[in-house]
C-alpha positions, -999 to +999 in steps of 0.1 A: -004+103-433-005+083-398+024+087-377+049+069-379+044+055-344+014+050-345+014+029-374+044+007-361+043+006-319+016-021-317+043-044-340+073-029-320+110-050-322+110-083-303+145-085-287+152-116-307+138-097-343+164-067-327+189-090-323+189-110-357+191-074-373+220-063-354+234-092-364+228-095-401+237-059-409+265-067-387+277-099-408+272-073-440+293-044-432+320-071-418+317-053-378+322-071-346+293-067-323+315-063-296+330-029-308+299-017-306+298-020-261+302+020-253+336+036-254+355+052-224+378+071-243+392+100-219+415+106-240+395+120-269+369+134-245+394+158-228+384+183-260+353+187-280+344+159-306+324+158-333+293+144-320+272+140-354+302+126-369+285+088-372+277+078-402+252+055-391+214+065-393+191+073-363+171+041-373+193+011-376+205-020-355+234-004-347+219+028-333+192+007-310+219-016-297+241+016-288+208+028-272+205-004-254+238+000-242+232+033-227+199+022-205+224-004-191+253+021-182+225+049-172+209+023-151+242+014-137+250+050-127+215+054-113+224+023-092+250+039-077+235+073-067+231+092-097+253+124-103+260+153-079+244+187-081+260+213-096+266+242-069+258+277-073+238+299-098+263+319-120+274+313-150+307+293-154+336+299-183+372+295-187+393+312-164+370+306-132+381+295-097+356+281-070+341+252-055+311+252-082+340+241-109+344+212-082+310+206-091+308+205-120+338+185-123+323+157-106+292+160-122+310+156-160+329+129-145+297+103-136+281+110-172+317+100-182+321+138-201+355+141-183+381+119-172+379+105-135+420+119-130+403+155-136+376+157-111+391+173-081+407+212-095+387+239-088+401+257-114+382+262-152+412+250-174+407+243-213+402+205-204+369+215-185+358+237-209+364+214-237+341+188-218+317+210-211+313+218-249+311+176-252+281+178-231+267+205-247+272+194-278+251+157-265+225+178-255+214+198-281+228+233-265+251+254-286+285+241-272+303+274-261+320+258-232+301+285-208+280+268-186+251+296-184+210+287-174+202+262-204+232+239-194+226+242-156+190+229-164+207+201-187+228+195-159+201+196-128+179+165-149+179+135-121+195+104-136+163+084-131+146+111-159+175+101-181+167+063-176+129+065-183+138+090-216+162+064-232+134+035-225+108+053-239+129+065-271+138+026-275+100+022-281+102+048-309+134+030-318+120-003-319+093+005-337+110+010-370+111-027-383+135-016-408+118-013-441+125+023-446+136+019-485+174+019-496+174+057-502+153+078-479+153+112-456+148+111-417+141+139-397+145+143-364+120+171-348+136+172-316+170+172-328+160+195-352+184+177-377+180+152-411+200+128-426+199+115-461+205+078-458+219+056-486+221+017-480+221+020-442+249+051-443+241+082-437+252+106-471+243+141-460+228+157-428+212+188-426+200+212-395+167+221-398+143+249-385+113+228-370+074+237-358+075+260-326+053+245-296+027+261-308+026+249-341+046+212-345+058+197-367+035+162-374+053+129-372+042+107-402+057+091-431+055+099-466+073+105-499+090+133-522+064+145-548+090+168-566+110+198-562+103+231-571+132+256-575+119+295-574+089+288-560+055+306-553+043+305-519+006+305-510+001+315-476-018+287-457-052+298-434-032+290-407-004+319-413-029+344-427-054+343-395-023+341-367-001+363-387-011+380-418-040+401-403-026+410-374+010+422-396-011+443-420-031+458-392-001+471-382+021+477-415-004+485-439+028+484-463+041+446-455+026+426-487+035+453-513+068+451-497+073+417-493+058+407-529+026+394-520-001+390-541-041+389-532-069+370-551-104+369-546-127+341-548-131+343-580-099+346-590-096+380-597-064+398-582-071+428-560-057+452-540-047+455-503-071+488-489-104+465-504-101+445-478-110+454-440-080+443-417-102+448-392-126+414-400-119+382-408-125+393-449-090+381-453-095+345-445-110+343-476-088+354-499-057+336-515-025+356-510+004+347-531+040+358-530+063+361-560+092+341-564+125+362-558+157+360-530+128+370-503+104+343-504+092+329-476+104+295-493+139+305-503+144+297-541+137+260-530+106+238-521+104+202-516+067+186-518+062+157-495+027+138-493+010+145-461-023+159-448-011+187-426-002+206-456+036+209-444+068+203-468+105+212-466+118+241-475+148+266-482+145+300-462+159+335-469+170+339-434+200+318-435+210+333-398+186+316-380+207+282-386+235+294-366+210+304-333+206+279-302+168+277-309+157+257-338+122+258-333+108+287-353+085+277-381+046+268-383+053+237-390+072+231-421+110+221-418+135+248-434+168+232-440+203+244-440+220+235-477+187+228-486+205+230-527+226+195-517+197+176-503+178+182-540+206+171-559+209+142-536+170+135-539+173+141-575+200+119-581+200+102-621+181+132-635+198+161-656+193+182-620+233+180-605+244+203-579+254+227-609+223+226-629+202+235-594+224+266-593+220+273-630+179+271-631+176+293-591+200+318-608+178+318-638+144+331-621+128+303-635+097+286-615+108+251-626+094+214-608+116+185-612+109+152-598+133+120-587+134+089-607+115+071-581+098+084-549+123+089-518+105+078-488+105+108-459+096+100-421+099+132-394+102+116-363+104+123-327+135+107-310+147+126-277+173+103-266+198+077-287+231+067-285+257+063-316+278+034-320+303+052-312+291+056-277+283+087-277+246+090-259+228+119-268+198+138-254+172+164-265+147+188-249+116+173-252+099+203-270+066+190-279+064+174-241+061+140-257+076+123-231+059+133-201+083+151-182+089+189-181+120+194-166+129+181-202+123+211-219+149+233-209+159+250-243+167+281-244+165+308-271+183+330-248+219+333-239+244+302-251+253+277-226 
């Protein structure tokens, strides 16, 4: 499938198509436009917030309006000399006394993550710490409140980078002309993160384990085909050139022990010592693995359309969810609670939350397919604000936007 910016950038938003959106959905959900101008609320920053808590999607008028309104107050601060550095290289945590939390202070205070009345103390108090996890939290980083290497580097970013990010992401965000469907799934590569969107609110989001640099994840849109619930998997080329070979060359024992099956051409299956590890003889062999708790799949698999021969997916290591570093697959997207987003996608056939859990428990390889196909775009959005004003950044991972001092994740220590 083409991308999806490809297919829409040359028929990007005019501001007055933008604006007569904003405005319509604005009329619908009964919302003043001017609620939507971004929030200084010290008070509720002083501790960590919830910053996925919006219900509305990634693409919507409400979302590029916030964004808007973020180039404007980024611009503004630019104006006026950016932000300060942050002194020092140690790492900084609760309890801490020194000029660096002066800082850093200062620093939290121009992106407005702390209040203006806090920016003088050199002391680390649990105000500090809860707006460092704010910022954190904006940026992607696993908010700890410990301001170690990956949020120094979020920190160091010149506020003219910011500027240019959140103009080039209103391109991506202007490009959606808004005829997604009424139900459909957005993923956000970058953000490593999908909603399920119903009527313009978003139902259900999920984190997600994205393509490494190495291997992305495509940008396209497409559609559901079905789900399958204990699935096989077939190992793509891909896997059994970059991985396969070079695993059994070292465990001879890995696809006995991890239920996989091989087929020759014709067919036929065979076993493990006919083949020479040592060649390429593998690439043309289909390898198979059972379904069962350790599937590379999980007990669930969800078929999109698309040429790259990527889909979504459950996983059987659940613990790489709660890691800082999202980006760990070879290409496909493993999602968290992957069980609610097919009962969401499957929503008006016999397959409810509790029959999912009925037919996985059962062993069963079973497909089941929506009523009608649920649209599915993975996109690549870096920078967007909410309407709730909160302005959020990612680490541009597959150097889409030109600059790398925005790739600063870490899969390292937090903070």
């Amino acid at each position: 499938m083409p991308s999806i910016s490809r297919r829409h950038l040359l028929t990007a938003f005019t501001s007055g198509i933008a604006a007569s959106l904003l405005a319509r959905a604005a009329r619908a959900n009964n919302l003043d436009l001017g609620q939507m101008e971004m929030k200084e609320d010290y008070d509720s920053i002083a501790s960590p917030v919830d910053v996925d808590a919006s219900a509305s999607p990634l693409f919507s008028p409400y979302t590029l309006q916030a964004t808007e309104n973020a180039l404007r107050k980024y611009t503004e601060i630019a104006g006026r000399g950016g932000w300060p550095r942050v002194g020092g290289k140690e790492r900084l945590q609760l309890g801490d006394r020194n000029a660096d939390v002066v800082s850093l202070r200062r620093r939290l205070v121009v992106s407005g993550d702390l209040a203006p009345s806090l920016a003088d103390s050199d002391v680390f108090d649990s105000y500090l710490e809860g707006s460092v996890r704010r910022f954190q939290a904006r940026h992607g980083i696993l908010a700890s409140g410990v301001v170690g290497d990956t949020s120094r580097a979020a920190l160091a970013i010149p506020i003219d980078v910011r500027v240019n990010q959140l103009q080039i992401n209103l391109v991506r965000l202007r490009a959606m002309d808004g005829n997604l469907g009424g139900r459909y799934i957005m993923m956000n590569i970058p953000a490593t993160e999908a909603e399920a969107v119903n009527n313009g609110t978003v139902e259900q989001r999920h984190n997600t384990i994205v393509g490494r640099p190495d291997r992305p994840s495509p940008v396209m849109s497409t559609q559901v085909q079905n789900v399958n619930f204990n699935p096989f998997w077939t190992v793509p080329l891909s896997i059994i050139k970059k991985d396969l070979i070079p695993m059994m060359q070292k465990e001879p024992d890995y696809l006995a022990d991890h239920h996989i099956r091989i087929y020759d051409p014709q067919g036929q299956e065979i076993r493990a010592d006919q083949i020479d590890w040592n060649t390429d003889e593998a690439t043309r062999m289909r390898f198979t693995q059972d379904p069962g708790f350790d599937n590379s799949l999980g007990q669930v698999r969800i078929n999109i359309a698309n040429a790259y021969g990527v889909y979504m997916h459950d996983t059987p290591e659940k613990s790489l969810f709660g890691s800082e570093y999202h980006f760990d697959s070879s290409g496909c997207a493993r999602v968290q609670d992957v069980r609610d987003l097919c009962a969401w996608i499957l929503q008006g056939t016999d397959y409810t939350r509790e029959r999912i859990d009925e037919v996985i428990r059962s062993g069963d390889h079973v497909t089941a397919a929506p009523l009608q196909k649920v649209p599915v775009f993975w996109t690549y959005v870096t920078a967007w604000a909410t309407p709730e004003g909160i302005i959020q950044f990612r680490d541009d991972i597959y150097n889409k936007d030109g600059y790398a001092s925005l790739a600063v994740v870490s899969n390292d220590m937090p903070g």
